[in-house]
C-alpha positions as CSV (number, residue, x, y, z in Angstrom):
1,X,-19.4,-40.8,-24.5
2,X,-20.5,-38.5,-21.8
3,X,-24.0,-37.0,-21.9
4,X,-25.1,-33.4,-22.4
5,X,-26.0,-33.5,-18.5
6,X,-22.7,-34.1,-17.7
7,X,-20.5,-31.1,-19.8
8,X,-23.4,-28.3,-19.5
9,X,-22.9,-27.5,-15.7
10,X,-19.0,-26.7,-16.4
11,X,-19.7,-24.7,-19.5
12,X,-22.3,-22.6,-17.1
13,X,-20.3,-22.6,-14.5
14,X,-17.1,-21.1,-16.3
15,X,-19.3,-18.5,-18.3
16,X,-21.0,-17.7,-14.6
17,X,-17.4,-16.8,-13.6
18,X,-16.6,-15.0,-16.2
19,X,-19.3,-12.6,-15.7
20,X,-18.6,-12.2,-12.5
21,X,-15.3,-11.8,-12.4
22,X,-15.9,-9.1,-15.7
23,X,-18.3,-7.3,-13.3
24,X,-15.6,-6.8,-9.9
25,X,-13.0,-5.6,-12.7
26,X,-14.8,-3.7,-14.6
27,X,-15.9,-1.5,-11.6
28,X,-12.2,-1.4,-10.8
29,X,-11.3,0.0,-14.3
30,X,-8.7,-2.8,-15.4
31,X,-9.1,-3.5,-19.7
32,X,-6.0,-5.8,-19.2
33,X,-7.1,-7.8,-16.6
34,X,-11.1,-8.4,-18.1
35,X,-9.1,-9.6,-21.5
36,X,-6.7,-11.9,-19.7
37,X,-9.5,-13.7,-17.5
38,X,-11.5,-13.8,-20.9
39,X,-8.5,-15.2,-22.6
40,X,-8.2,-17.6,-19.6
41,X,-11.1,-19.1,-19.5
42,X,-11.9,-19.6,-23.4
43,X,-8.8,-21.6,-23.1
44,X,-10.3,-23.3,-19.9
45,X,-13.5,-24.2,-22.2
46,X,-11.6,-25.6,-24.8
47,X,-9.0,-27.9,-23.2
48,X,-12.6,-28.9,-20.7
49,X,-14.5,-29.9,-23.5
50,X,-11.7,-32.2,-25.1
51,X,-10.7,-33.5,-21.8
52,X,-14.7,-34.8,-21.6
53,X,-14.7,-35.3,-25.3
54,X,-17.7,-33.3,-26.3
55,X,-17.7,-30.7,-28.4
56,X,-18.4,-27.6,-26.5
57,X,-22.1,-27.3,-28.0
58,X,-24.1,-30.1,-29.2
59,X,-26.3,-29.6,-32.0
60,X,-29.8,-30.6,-30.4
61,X,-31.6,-33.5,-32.4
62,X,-33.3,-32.4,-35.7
63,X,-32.1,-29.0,-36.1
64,X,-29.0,-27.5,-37.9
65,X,-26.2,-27.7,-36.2
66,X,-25.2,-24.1,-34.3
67,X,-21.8,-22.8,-34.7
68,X,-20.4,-22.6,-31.8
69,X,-19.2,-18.9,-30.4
70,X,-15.8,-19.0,-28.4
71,X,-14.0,-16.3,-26.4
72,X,-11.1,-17.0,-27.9
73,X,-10.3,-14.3,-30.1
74,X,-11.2,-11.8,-27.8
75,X,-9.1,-13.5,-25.1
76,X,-6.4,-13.3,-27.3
77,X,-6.1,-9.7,-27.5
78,X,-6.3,-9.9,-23.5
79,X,-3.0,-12.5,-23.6
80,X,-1.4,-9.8,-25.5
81,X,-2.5,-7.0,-23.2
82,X,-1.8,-9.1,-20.2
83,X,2.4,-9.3,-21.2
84,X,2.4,-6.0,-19.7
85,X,0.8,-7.1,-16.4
86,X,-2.5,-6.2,-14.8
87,X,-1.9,-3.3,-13.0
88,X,-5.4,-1.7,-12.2
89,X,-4.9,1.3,-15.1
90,X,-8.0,3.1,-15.6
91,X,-9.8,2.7,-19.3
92,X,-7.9,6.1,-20.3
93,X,-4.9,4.6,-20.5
94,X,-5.2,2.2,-23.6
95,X,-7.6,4.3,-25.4
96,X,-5.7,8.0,-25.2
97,X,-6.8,11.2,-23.5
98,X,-9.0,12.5,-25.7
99,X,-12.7,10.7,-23.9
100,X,-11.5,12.3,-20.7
101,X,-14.3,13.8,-18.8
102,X,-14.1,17.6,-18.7
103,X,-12.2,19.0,-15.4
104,X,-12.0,15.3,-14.5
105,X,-8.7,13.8,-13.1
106,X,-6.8,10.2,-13.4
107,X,-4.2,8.5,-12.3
108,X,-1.9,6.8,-15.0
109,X,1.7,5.0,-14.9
110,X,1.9,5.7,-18.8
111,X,5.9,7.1,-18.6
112,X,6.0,7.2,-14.8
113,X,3.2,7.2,-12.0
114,X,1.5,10.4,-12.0
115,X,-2.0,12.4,-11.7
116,X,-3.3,14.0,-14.6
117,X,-6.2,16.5,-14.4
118,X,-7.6,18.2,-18.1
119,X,-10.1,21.1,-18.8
120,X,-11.0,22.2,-22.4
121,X,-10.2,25.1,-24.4
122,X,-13.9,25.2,-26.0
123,X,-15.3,24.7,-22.3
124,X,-13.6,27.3,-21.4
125,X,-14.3,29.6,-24.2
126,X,-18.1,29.0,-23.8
127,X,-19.5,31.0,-21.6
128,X,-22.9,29.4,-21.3
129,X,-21.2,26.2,-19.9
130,X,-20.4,27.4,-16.4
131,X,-16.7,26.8,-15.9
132,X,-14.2,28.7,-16.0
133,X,-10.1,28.5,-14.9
134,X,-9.2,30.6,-12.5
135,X,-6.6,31.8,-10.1
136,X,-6.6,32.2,-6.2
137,X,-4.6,33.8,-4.1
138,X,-6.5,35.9,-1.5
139,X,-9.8,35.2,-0.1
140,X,-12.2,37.6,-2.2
141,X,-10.2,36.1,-5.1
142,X,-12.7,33.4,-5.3
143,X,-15.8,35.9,-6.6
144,X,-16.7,36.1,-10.1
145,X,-15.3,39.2,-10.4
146,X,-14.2,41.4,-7.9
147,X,-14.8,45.1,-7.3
148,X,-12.1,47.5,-6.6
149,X,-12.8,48.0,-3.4
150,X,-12.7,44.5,-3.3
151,X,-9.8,44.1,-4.5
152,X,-8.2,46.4,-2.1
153,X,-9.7,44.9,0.8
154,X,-8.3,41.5,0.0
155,X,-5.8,41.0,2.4
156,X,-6.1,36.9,3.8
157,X,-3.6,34.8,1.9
158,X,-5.9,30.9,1.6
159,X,-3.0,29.0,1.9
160,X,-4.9,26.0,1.6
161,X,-7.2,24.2,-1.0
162,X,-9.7,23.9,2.2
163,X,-9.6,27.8,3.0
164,X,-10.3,27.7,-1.0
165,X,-13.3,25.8,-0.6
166,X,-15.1,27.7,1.7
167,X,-14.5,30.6,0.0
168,X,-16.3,29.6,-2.8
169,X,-20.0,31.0,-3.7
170,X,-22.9,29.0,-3.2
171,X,-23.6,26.8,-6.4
172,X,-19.9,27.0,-7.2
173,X,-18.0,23.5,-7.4
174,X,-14.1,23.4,-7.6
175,X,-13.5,20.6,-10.0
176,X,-9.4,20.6,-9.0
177,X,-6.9,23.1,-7.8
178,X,-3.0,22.7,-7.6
179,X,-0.4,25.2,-6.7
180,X,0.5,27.8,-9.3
181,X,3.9,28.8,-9.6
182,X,7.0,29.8,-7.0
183,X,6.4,32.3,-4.1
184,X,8.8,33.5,-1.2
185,X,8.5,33.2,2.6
186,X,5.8,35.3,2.9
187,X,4.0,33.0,0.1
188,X,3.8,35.8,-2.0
189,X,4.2,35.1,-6.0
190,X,7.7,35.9,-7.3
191,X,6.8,36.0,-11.0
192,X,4.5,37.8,-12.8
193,X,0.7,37.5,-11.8
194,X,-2.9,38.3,-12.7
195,X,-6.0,38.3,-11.3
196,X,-9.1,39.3,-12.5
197,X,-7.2,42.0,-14.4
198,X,-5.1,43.4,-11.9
199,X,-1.5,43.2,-11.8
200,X,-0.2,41.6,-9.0
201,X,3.5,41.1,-9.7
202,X,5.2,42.2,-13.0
203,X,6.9,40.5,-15.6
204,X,10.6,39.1,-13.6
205,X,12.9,39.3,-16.5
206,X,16.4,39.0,-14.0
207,X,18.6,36.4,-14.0
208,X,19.4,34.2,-10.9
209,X,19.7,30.7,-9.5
210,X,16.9,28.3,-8.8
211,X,14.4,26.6,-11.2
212,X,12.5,29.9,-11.7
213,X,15.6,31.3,-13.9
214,X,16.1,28.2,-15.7
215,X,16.3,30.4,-18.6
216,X,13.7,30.1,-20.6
217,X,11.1,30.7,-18.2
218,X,7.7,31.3,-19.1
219,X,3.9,32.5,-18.2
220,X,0.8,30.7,-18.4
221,X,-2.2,32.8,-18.9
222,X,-5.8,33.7,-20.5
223,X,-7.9,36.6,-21.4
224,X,-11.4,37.6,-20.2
225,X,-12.4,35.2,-23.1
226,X,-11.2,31.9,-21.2
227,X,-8.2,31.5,-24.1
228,X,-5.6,29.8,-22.7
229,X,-1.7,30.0,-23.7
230,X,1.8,29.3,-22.7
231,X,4.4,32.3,-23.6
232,X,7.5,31.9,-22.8
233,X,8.8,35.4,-21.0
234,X,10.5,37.1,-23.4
235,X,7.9,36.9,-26.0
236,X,5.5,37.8,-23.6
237,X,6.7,41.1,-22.8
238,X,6.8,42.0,-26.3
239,X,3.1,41.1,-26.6
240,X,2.3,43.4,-22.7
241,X,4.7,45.9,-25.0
242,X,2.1,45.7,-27.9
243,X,-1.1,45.6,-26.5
244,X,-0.9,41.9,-28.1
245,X,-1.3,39.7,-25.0
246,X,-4.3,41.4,-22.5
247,X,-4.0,38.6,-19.4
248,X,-7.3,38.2,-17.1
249,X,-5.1,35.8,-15.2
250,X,-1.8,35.4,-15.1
251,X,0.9,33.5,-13.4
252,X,4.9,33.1,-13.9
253,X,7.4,30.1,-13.5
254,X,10.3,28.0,-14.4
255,X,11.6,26.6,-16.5
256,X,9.5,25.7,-20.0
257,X,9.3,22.0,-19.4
258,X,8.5,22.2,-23.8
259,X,8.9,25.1,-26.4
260,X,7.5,25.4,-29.2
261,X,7.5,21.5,-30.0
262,X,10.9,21.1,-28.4
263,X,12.3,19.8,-24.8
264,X,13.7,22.7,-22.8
265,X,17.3,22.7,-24.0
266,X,19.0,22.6,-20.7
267,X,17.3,19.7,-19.7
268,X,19.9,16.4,-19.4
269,X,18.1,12.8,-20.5
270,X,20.6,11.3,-17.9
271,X,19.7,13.3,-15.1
272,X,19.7,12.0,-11.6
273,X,18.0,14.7,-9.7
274,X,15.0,13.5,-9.2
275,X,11.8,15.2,-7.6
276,X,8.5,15.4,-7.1
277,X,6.7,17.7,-10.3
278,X,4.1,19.5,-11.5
279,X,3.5,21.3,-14.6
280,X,0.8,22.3,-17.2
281,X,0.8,22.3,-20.5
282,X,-1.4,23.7,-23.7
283,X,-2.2,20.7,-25.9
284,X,-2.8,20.3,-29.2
285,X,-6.3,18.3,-28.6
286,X,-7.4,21.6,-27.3
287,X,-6.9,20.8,-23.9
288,X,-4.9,22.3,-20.6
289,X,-3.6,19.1,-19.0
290,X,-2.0,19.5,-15.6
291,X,0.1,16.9,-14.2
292,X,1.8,16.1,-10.6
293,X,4.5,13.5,-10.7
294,X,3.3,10.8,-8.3
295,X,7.1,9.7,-8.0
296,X,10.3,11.5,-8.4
297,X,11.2,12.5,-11.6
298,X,14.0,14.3,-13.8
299,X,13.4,17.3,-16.1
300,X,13.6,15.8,-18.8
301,X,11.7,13.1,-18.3
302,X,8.7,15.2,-16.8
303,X,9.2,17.6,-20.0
304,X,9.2,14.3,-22.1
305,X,5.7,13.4,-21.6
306,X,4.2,16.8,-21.7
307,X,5.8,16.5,-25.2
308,X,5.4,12.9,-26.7
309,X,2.6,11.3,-24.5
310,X,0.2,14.4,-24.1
311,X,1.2,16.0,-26.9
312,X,1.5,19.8,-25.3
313,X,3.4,21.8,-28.0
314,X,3.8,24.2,-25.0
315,X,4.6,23.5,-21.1
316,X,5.5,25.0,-18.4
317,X,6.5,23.8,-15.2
318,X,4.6,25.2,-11.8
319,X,6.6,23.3,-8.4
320,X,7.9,20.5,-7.0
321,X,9.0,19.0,-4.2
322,X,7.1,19.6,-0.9
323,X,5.6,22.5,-3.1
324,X,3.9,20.4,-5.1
325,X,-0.1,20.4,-4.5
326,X,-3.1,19.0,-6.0
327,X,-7.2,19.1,-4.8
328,X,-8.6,16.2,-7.1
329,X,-11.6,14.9,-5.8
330,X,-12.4,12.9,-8.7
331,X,-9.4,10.6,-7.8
332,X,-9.9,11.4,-4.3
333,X,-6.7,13.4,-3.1
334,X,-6.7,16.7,-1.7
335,X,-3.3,17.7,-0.3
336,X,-2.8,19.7,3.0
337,X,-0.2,22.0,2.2
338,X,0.5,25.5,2.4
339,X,1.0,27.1,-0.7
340,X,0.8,31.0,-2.6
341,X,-1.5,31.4,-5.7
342,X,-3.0,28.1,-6.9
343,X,-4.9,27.7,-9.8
344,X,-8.5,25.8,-10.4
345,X,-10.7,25.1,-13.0
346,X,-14.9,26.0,-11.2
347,X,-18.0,25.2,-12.3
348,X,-21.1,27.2,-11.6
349,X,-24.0,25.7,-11.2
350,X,-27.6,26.7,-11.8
């Protein structure tokens, strides 16, 4: 029979690992892997305590035997976890969106690689909390609220998130940006845009060819009140016609990736054009979530988990291909491309 001597350094040495290997993967952001290396090694303590034929804690002389605490079960969640690989997803992934950090981005491979950056509709709506969604298109467009003559004198397109950025006021953080619908050669918006109350474009009701007149098309936009909604075009001239619908910012594209609850009709599940996306969608957690495809993807598929995976009753999609931008600093990308209006979510600080 081997002594206590003998068995206790393994034991420490195994739970030493552990740690320390929980530690390098924590601050990497795997679940999966923590769980299998815990399932791992509770196994490694079991077969190394029969193979020196101890049990793995002693009871010491004169005292009530201790029952013994084992890693097992929880490693045997990890085994199950770990059938699907470790792949480095961050905590989000298992647990749902809902924890995300306001204005925060990930990255997730949940349906297909992408980035995925969310800002709430109370945040939003609060205006004692400092942020606010915004769109930017000319360089005064970054002030809190610009005067006519202002507005007349804004002339410099920012092309770039980095023109973007040092527009911005002092104590003013942009949280993420990403481009906000089509524009033409001159990188002027071809749909219907807003900002800060003035009409930049009208409504484009006409029929033609591209993704913009992927009938239905549709308008993401918000009031002076922060509210933010996806309308799909026709319904939203009918609301301008009303008085209904009162847009502090506006901005146009195409197609819907989601209606109402329902994949854009036109969209084929067996699609093989595949491309680089992004969209934005109005979700029923109360959240706007905007997503760029980190791989090429189909319509459908992109409209797919707008729909079942985020849960967006309502999306719409902005770009794609080479037009497809996003500033995420959280995640640390910020694209170089020139681009027309983009849209960011600010915080001002105090």
């Amino acid at each position: 029979m081997i002594s206590d001597s003998a068995i206790y350094p393994h034991l420490l040495y195994l739970i030493l690992l552990y740690c320390l290997l929980c530690l390098a993967l924590a601050l990497l952001g795997s679940l999966r892997c923590i769980l299998l290396i815990t399932f791992i090694l509770s196994v490694s303590e079991d077969i190394l305590s029969h193979l020196l034929h101890q049990p793995p804690i002693l009871p010491q002389p004169k005292l009530k035997p201790r029952r013994r605490l084992s890693l097992l079960p929880v490693g045997l969640i990890g085994a199950a976890l770990a059938l699907t690989s470790c792949n480095g997803n961050s905590f989000d992934d298992y647990i749902g969106q809902d924890g995300d950090a306001e204005g925060a981005c990930i990255r997730s491979d949940i349906s297909f690689k992408h980035s995925l950056c969310s800002v709430s509709q109370e945040q939003l709506t609060n205006s004692d909390s400092g942020v606010a969604l915004k769109l930017f298109w000319k360089t005064g467009d970054a002030k809190a609220e610009a005067t006519a003559a202002e507005s007349k004198s804004k002339t410099d397109t920012l092309y770039k998130f980095d023109t973007l950025l040092k527009s911005l006021p002092e104590r003013t953080e942009l949280q993420f940006a990403a481009n906000a619908g089509m524009y033409n050669n001159d990188f002027a918006p071809i749909g219907y845009t807003v900002i800060q109350g003035e009409e930049i474009r009208s409504l484009n009701l006409k029929e033609g060819g591209g993704n913009f007149h992927l009938l239905p098309n549709g308008v993401l936009w918000w009031d002076k009140a922060g509210k933010v909604q996806i309308t799909e075009s026709q319904a939203m001239d009918k609301l301008l016609d009303n008085g209904e619908a009162k847009p502090w910012y506006a901005t146009q594209s195409g197609p819907m990736l989601v209606i109402d609850g329902k994949i854009h009709p036109k969209f084929d599940p067996n699609s093989t054009s595949l491309k680089f996306r992004n969209g934005v969608g109005v979700c029923s957690d109360g959240q706007i979530k905007f997503v760029n495809s980190d791989q090429p993807v189909s319509f459908y598929q992109f409209g797919s988990l707008f729909k079942d995976e985020l849960g967006c009753p309502n999306a719409l999609f902005l770009d794609g291909g080479i037009a497809s931008a996003l500033y995420a600093p959280t995640i640390e990308q910020a694209d170089d491309k020139s681009m027309g209006v983009m849209v960011g979510v600010v915080e001002t600080k105090d």
